[in-house]
N, C-alpha and C positions, 0 to 999 in steps of 0.2 A: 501652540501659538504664544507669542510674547509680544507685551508692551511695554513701550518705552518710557519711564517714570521720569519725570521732571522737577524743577524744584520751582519756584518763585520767578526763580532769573529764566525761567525757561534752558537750563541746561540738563543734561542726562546725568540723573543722579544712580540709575538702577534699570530695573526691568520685572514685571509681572508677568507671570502664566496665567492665561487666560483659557477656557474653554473651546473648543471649537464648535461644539456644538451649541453653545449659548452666542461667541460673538461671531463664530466663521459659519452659523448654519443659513438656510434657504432664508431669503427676505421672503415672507407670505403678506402679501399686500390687502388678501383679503382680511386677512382677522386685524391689521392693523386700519384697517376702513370702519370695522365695527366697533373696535375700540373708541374709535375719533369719532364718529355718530355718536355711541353710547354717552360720553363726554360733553359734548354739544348739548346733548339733548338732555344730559343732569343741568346744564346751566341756564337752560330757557326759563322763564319767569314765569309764565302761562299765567298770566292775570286777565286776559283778555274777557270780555263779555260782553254780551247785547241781552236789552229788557227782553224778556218774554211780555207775555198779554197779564200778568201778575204785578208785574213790577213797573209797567209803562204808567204815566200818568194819567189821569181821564176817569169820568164819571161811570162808573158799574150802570148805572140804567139803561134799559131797555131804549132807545131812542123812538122807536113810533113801535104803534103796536099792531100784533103777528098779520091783520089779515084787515084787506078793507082799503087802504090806504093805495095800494095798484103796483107799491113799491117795493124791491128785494126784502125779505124778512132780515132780519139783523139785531142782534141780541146784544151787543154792546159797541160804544166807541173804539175799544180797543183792541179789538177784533184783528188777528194779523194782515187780513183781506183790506184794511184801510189802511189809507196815508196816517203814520203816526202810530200808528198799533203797533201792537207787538210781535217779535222776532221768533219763527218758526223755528225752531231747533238751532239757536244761534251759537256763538262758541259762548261755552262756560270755565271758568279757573279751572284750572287743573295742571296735575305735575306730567308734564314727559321723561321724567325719571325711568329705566328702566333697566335690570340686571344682565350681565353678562356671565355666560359661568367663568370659575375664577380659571380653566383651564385655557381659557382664550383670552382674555385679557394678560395673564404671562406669556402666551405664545406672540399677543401683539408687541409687549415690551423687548420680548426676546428679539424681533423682527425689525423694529424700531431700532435696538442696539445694534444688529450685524447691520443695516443698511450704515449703519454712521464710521463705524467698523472700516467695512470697506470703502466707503468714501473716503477713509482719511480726514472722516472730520470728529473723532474722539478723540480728546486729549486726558491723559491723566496726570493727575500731578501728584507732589509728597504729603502736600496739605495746604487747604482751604483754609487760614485765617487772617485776623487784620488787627495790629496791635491795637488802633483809634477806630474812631468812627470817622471814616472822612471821604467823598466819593473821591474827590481824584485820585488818590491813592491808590482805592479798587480799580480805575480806571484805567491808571497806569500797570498795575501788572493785571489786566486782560490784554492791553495791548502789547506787552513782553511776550505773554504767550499767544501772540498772535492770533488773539479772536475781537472779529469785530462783528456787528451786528450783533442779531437776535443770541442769547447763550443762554443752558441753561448749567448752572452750576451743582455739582451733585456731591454731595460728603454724608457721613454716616451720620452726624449730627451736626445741624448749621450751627453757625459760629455766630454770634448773635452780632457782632461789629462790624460783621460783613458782609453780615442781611442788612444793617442798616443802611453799610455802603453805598451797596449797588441799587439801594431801591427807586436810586433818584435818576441810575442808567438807563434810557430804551430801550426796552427786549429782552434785558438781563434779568434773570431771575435765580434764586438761589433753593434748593427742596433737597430734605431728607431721603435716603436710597430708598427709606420703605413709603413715602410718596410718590418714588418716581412713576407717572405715567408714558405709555408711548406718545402720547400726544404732545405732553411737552418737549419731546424726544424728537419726534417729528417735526414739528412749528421751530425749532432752534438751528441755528446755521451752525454751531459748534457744541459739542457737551465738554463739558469739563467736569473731569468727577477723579477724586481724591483715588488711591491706592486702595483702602479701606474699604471706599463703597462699591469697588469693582469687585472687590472678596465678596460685600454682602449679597452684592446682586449676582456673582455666579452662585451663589448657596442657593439665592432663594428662586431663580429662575433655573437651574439643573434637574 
């Protein structure tokens, strides 16, 4: 299979061999599901919490005593059983971090790539750079190469004027091949990714 390489101006400057089993194999939607869970769920904050009977405020004494009085026994204020007590098993901090083995997470990126593949919505081009730091500049050749909306841009090393570029774009983002995840793969209406980093990622996905 082959791709068509581009330059800046969006014209054909050449052509790439591509894999077929990396970008023309089965889209499996499930490992790219758990990919994008596992992702998600590295990014939750998990600061949540409620006082337990320790932490709630109020006086540790005994409020009347055990027997005599004709009233429920009750050992302190802060008893979760009262208004203002404390919280029975409430949520506590914590990370939802959690690993995927690395043999599915490549099969999700693999998955992510042939879906965009066959969409037609993979563009590659000769190379990712930007002589200034200036958004419109970036602006204008995504809009040469015909991507609007969400993009994300993929080169073997970002180009540091060009990350500066786009950062002020909506949607647009710019990642190293050996960052790329399927998720941002997924979530972007176009990938744009350099000659280079299409080498790297059929090495390291084959």
């Amino acid at each position: 299979m082959q791709l068509d390489v581009v330059n800046d101006e969006n014209q054909k400057v050449g052509a790439i061999d591509v894999s077929d089993d990396v970008f023309g194999g089965r889209v499996n939607k499930d490992v790219m599901w758990e990919s994008v869970v596992r992702a998600n769920a590295a990014e939750r904050r998990g600061t949540h919490m409620t006082k337990n009977r320790a932490l709630v405020s109020g006086s540790g004494k005994k409020p009347w005593r055990q027997k005599g009085t004709g009233r429920a026994r009750i050992g302190s204020i802060r008893n979760p059983l009262w208004r203002h007590g404390g919280t029975v098993f409430g949520p506590q901090p914590r990370s939802y971090a959690f690993n995927l083995p690395k043999k599915v997470e490549i099969g999700a990126l693999r998955a992510a790539l042939a879906a965009k593949m066959q969409a037609g919505e993979l563009v590659v081009v000769e190379a990712l750079t930007a002589g200034e730091i200036k958004t419109k500049a970036a602006a204008e050749l995504l809009k040469r190469l015909g991507v609007t909306g969400k993009a994300v841009l993929v080169d073997v090393a970002v180009d540091d004027n060009l990350s500066r570029s786009v950062r002020n774009i909506p949607g647009v983002s710019i990642v190293a091949s050996s960052r790329l995840t399927a998720r941002s793969v997924i979530d972007a209406a176009r990938v744009v990714a350099t000659k280079g980093a299409i080498e790297k990622l059929q090495e390291t996905l084959s």
